[in-house]
Each structure stands twice: as C-alpha cells, then as structure tokens.
Steps between C-alpha positions, in 0.01 A plus 500: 500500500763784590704365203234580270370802634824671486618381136155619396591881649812445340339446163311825555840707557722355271679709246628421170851385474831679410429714230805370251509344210539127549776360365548150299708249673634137448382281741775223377749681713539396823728564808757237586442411893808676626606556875738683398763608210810437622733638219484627147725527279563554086690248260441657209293807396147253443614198784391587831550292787374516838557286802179415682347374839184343398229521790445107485825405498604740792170325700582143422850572583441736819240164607806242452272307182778191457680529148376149366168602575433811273840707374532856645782730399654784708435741173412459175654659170296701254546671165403731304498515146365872448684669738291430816157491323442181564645213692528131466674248730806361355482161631793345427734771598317512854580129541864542427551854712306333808745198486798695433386699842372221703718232389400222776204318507306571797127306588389812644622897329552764755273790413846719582727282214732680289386835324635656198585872542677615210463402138727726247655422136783564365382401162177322372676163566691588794306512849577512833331444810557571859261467832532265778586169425792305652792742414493529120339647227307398152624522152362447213732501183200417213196740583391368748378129445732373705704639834820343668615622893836698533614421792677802701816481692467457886171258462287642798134627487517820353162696420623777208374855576657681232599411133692748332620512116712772355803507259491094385509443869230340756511546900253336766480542833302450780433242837874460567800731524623418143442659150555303182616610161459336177657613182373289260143566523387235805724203341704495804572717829761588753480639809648808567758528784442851635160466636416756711194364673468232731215324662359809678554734246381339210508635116149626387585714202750550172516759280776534249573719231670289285771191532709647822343779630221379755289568835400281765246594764487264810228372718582724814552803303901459347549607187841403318670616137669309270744555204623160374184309451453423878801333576586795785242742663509843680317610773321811416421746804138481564282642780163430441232677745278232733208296367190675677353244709236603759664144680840559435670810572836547280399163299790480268428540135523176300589570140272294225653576153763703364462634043822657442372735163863666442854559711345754681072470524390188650163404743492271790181397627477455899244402817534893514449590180645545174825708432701661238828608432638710246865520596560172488417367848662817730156621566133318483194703477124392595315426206117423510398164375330406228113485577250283340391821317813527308474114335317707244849592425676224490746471223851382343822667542826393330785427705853503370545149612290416181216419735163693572348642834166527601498831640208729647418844392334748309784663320787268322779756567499406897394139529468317807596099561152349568697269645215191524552115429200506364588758185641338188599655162319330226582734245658786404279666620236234673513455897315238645460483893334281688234525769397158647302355205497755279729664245485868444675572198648876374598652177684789495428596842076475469344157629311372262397148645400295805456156463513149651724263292201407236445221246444548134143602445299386211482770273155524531350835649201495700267874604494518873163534628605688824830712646559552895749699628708388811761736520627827287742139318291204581222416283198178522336426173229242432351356195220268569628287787848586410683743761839679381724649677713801345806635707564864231189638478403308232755446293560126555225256583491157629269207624473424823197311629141402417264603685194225549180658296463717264421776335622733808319836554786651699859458683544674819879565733456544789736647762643167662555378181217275467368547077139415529324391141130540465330265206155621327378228716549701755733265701800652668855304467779608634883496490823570775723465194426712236280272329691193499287279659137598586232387776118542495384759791201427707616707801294883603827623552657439167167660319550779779911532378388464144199799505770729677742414263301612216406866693255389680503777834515218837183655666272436229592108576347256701628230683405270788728677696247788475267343755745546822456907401124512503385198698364563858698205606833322439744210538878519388771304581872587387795218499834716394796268485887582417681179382828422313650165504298420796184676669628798742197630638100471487265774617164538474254768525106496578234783480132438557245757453166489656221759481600616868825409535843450316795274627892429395721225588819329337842451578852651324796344581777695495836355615454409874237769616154391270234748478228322640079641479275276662201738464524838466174731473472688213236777419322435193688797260814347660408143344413722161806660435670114562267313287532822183916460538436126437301519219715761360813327558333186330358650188782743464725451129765351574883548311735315453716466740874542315672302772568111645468368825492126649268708798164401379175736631217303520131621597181353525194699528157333598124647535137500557284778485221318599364502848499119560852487391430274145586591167903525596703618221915488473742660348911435500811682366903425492740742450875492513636665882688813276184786510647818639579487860247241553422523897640159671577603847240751679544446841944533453406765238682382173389426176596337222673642234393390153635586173179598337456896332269679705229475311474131481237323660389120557167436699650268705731697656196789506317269749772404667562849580105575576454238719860549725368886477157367639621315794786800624145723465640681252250546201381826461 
C-alpha cells in the first residue's frame, strides 16, 4: 500500500528527462571485470598492453581456491590493438609471464604472489620487466610471446621501486641498499659498488640526465649526485623543513621521488611537500602540488635523456614533474594515467577520455532511449533494459548490466549511491553498483528513496513511520549496537506514549560507567520532539559515506501505533563506524572520530545518535 501510493505521487511530479540529444551507442562493448590496472605501457604506436588484476581472480585467490581446482592468476595481460580502444586478453602471453613470476607450483596461490611493477621497451622486440618476484627481472627478446628471468647479482628478495633508462643505460633500485645497472638493455646486470643506502635508508627515486650524470633521493630524506653512471655518489646538503603532523611534532620529512630536468632545475617530492631547485640542489623552494584540477593538463615533455616526462601545468615553458607511477607516455604527445580501473587518457595537454579497459564492440549503433547524469563526468544510459555507463560525459559508452523488465520509464541516483530503475510496469529495481546487477524492490523505504530522488520534497511523503507523529499513543523500541570483529556493546532504548502519560527507559554502555534509564517520566511534547528526531533521522537521505571501517553501526527500530500494541512494524540499518565524530563514549566524554566529510550522513548512525541523545535527556 505505501509502495504504491507514493510511486503514484511520484508519477504525478515527475519531469521529463535531460534535455540532450541522445546519443547512439554500441552495446557490443563491454567493460572487462577489472580490480584494478596495474601497469600500462606502449610497444609500438597501435600495441597497448596493460597488466591487470581481474576482480575474480583477486577473490578466488584472496579465498585460497586450490590451483587444480579452477586456475587463478595474480594478473592478467591485455592488449590493445588501437591504441587502448579496445582490449583483449592475450592468453598465451599471461600463461608464460605468470610462470616466469611464480615459477613453483603451489596447491594453494597467495593472494599477495609476485606483482609486476614496471614494463618498458627498448624496442618492439625487446621488453623488460621488473616487480617483486624472487630477485630478478623479465625479458623478453621476441615481442613478447615469450619471457626468460635475469637473475640479479646478490640473489635476495628485492622489491624494485625505481627503474630508470637514460643514455643506452638501465638502473633499478629499491627494497635493499643496492642499485643495479645494465648496459645492454636488461640482458644482464651488475651491481654497483658505491651504494649509498642501506637498509634504513633505502633508494626510492632516480633521475638522470643522461649516461653519468644522475640523482638519487632516499627513503629518509638523502639525496646523493652522481657523475660516472652511479658507480660513486655525493651527498648533497639538504635541510628539508618537518612533515606537519598534528601527532608528531618535528616528524622528519621522508623524500618519495626525485626528476632531475637539467644540471641545475630538478623536483623532489616529500611527506612535506614537493620542492624545487634551480641552482642545482644549494637551495629548494616549496612548490604546490599538482591537484586533481590540473590532470586537465597533463602532458609530454622531452627530456634530453631521449625519454619523455609527464609533467603538470598550464604553460609548457615552466613544466612541473607530475611525478605519479601511474602516468605513462603513450605518445608523443599521448599520456595515459591510471586511476584504479580506469584510464584517463590526454592529448596535448586536454583529456579527452575516461574509460574502463573495453572489448571490441560490434559496430552496430543503437539510439539510447534515456541519459542520467551522475556527476559533472559520470554518465548512466539505458536502452530498453540495457544500462550504460559513460565515464566523459558522453563520449565513450559501454554495457554494463541488464536490468530485469523492460521498457523502463526512468533511472534515478540517489545520494548513497543506490541507482533506482523504474519499468512502465511500474515496478521499482534497484542497484548498489551502478547497474551491474539489479534486485526487485518491494520495500516503503526504497519507493520513499526513489520519489525523493526524483524531486519529490520529503514532507509531501508518507510513511508508516508517520503514525508515531500523529497517533495519540505509541510503542518504540531502539537496539543500537557497535560491533567489529566481535560485538562490543548492546543498548537499548524504550519510549511508550499513553494519552496521560509518557515513559523512557534503555541502557548505554559506555566503557565501565553504563547509562542506565529504568523509567524516566517524560511530558508528552518531551516524548514529541524524541519520536520527530527518530523519524527524521530514519527517513533522512543518506550519502555515501567516502570512508571504511571494520566498526559496524547497527540499529533496529520497532513500532506500534496502535493502542493494543499489534500491528508492529521494523526497520534496520548498517553503516560502517567512520561518520564524523560519531558519539561512542558519553558518560567519559569522547567520541569517535570518523573520516566522513561533514556532510555525510548514514541513518544508522542518525539513530544511534538520537537514541544515546534521548537517554542523556538531551533532545531538544
């Protein structure tokens, strides 16, 4: 009944979608199930190839699924024929890259195996490979089909942080004090003698100029000169300020990366900030960082080592070092970065696509019949029962899920996330992963969600809830948990109204002194004002909350408005323990900090808060 009463207001308020002009799209391209891109890098001008953590794979793995029983790889390789338009799994080069990295035979993969970091070539038949995975590295001599291990000197573990290549040379260094060299583009490598760092001091960044002159930045903020290839280093005089730390006064600054652009004008990044120097290292000057902003700027810069930069900026004559993993040149003037899953890709400094690694479509185009819009980027598209997901405004479209009947009147976002489908039917399905998989909806407070979604104002909205504002008489019972791996407290709260009379009892534990209300009077406005901040902290729109926590909030709400008691209605919501300085403690007075914005909300945490509120006697 209060399903269909409130989609049928909805009906009566809806407005006509997006005014656009809907766009034709190919529903043969789909998005490959990625966790996450791990590297990217570019053979030859049309052959892409990216190195990726397929969501199953990472599951099965993360679970412990044996080997014999279904194969599960620690990454998987993928290429491009038309330069990162499309993607297809390259099977057999997978199988042989996999077994060149995990060479034993294990029942059961560790989810943590070895990871490939680096991927760079030297030519279109000449590859190399570096990550972690038992102290060597990958080469590949014939484009890639097959791969062979170089093995490097000392044998240990050794995790690579930073490949460099200028002047026919090749250093790496990283997890260990050493730093290797090759000369002959990865065939074989030495390790050079006069190491600086050491097992406290680790290297974290290279930056050379060309095939002697180099910098080295080290893990606790060294930085070191060389001028014969790396076989000595110098000390350069640095005194970088403290890392602010509200928990750490005088934190020393960790350096991060070092990009050495000439003798004299180089960048360090730092835990304090970035820094530049234009006198070749005597002074350093603050330097703001790049801010997500600026990737609309993103672009090449030639380096007289013969190699590229990515650098930041919106003029070319002062560039800065963006100084990311992620970045790769893919052209001479193509940068391709990634974020996560996705690959934002830039042409002459102006981004001009977003996109999950894709399959080839069909080459058939199909009208849209609809066009939501997420965010200023992110776009949802839908075509019968078809939803699409676009991540430039439109420019690039792809499949994602199906939702159960069809034709749909409408797609709604809502503010937690939630994209809520409506079908001419009039049934309401609805999805946590941007239309991926779908569920029917039965539930008030979905149609409730869904109606505001659309514009609907709250007020003009019923709900069962409604009845604890007007009825003479009420029940309500409130169970607000905290748990994490275990249960760590359970509190309650009761309020009965009667037409002469109102009473509140419960019970908040907090640490060894629980607030305990066996049955406190209240006047009848009192009990008001209680039951109107639990229906408001119920019905309110949630966000989502940007943030993880193991602490789980968990409330239960349950209520009669009649006066025999009957006709009991529930209600429960979970929310992750990071809101903003959710209250834990009363009676010591703390709180729990979350790492939620401000504005974020999640109900659960809103009746938590109402009910401790209610039994301190503090609603007003």
């Amino acid at each position: 009944m209060w399903t269909g009463a409130l989609l049928g207001l909805l009906m009566a308020s809806t407005v006509s979608a997006e005014e656009m002009p809907l766009p034709s799209v190919d529903l043969g391209i789909r998005e490959v199930d990625a966790r996450e891109i791990s590297v990217i890098s570019r053979r030859t001008e049309e052959d892409w190839w990216a190195l990726v953590v397929l969501r199953a794979d990472f599951e099965k793995r993360r679970d412990g699924v044996p080997r014999d029983e279904e194969r599960t790889f620690p990454f998987r390789i993928y290429r491009s024929a038309d330069a990162g338009i499309s993607w297809r799994e390259d099977a057999a080069v997978t199988e042989a890259v996999v077994e060149a990295v995990e060479p034993h035979s294990h029942s059961v993969r560790s989810w943590h195996g070895g990871t490939v970091d680096f991927l760079v070539w030297y030519t279109p038949e000449v590859g190399l490979m570096a990550g972690v995975f038992d102290a060597g590295v990958l080469r590949t001599i014939d484009g890639g089909r097959t791969w062979s291990r170089i093995a490097l000197a000392r044998g240990d573990a050794f995790r690579v942080y930073e490949l460099e290549r200028a002047g026919g040379r090749t250093w790496m260094c990283g997890s260990t004090d050493s730093i290797y060299r090759s000369d002959d583009t990865g065939a074989t490598w030495r390790e050079l003698p006069g190491t600086p760092f050491n097992s406290d001091d680790r290297c974290v960044g290279l930056s050379f100029l060309d095939a002697k002159r180099g910098w080295a930045a080290g893990m606790k903020g060294s930085l070191w000169a060389t001028e014969d290839g790396g076989a000595t280093w110098s000390r350069m005089p640095t005194a970088w300020p403290p890392t602010p730390d509200p928990f750490w006064p005088q934190r020393p600054t960790d350096l991060e990366d070092v990009a050495l652009f000439t003798p004299k004008v180089a960048w360090v990044q730092s835990s304090a900030g970035r820094f530049q120097t234009t006198d070749g290292g005597k002074t350093w000057h603050p330097r703001m960082p790049a801010t997500e902003d600026s990737e609309e700027v993103l672009r090449v810069t030639p380096r007289a080592s013969g190699q590229s930069w990515v650098t930041v900026g919106t003029t070319e004559e002062s560039p800065m070092p963006s100084l990311s993993d992620q970045d790769a040149v893919m052209g001479a003037d193509t940068v391709v970065t990634i974020h996560g899953d996705l690959l934002h890709t830039f042409v002459a400094g102006r981004r001009v696509r977003v996109t999950p690694l894709t399959t080839p479509g069909s080459g058939v185009l199909t009208p849209l019949d609809g066009v939501l819009t997420l965010e200023r980027e992110r776009w949802v598209g839908w075509t019968g029962a078809k939803v699409l997901l676009s991540h430039d405004q439109g420019l690039s479209w792809f499949t994602v899920g199906l939702v159960p009947e069809a034709p749909l009147r409408t797609l709604v976002f809502a503010k937690d996330g939630r994209l809520f489908a409506q079908a001419q039917s009039e049934n309401l399905f609805v999805s946590w992963n941007l239309g991926r998989t779908w569920n029917r909806s039965t539930t008030w407070l979905d149609a409730h969600d869904f109606a505001v979604a659309t514009g609907v104002p709250p007020e003009r909205l019923e709900t069962p809830l409604q009845c604890l504002l007007i009825a003479p008489e009420a029940e309500v019972t409130v169970r607000f948990d905290i748990s994490d791996c275990w249960p760590r407290s359970k509190n309650h709260l009761a309020l009965n109204l009667a037409n002469d009379h109102a009473t509140l009892s419960g019970r908040y534990e907090a640490h060894q002194n629980p607030l305990e209300v066996h049955s406190r009077k209240l006047t009848r406005e009192a009990a008001r004002r209680i039951l109107r901040g639990l229906v408001s902290a119920a019905t309110q729109q949630e966000t989502q909350l940007r943030c993880e926590s193991i602490m789980k909030y968990t409330t239960l709400i349950e209520w009669s408005c009649s006066p025999d008691g009957t006709d009991r209605r529930t209600l429960e919501f979970i929310a992750s323990g990071c809101g903003v300085l959710t209250p834990a403690d009363i009676m010591g007075g703390g709180t729990m900090s979350g790492g939620a914005e401000p504005t974020d909300y999640a109900r659960a945490l809103g009746v938590y808060d109402l009910a401790v509120r209610a039994l301190e006697g503090t609603v007003r």
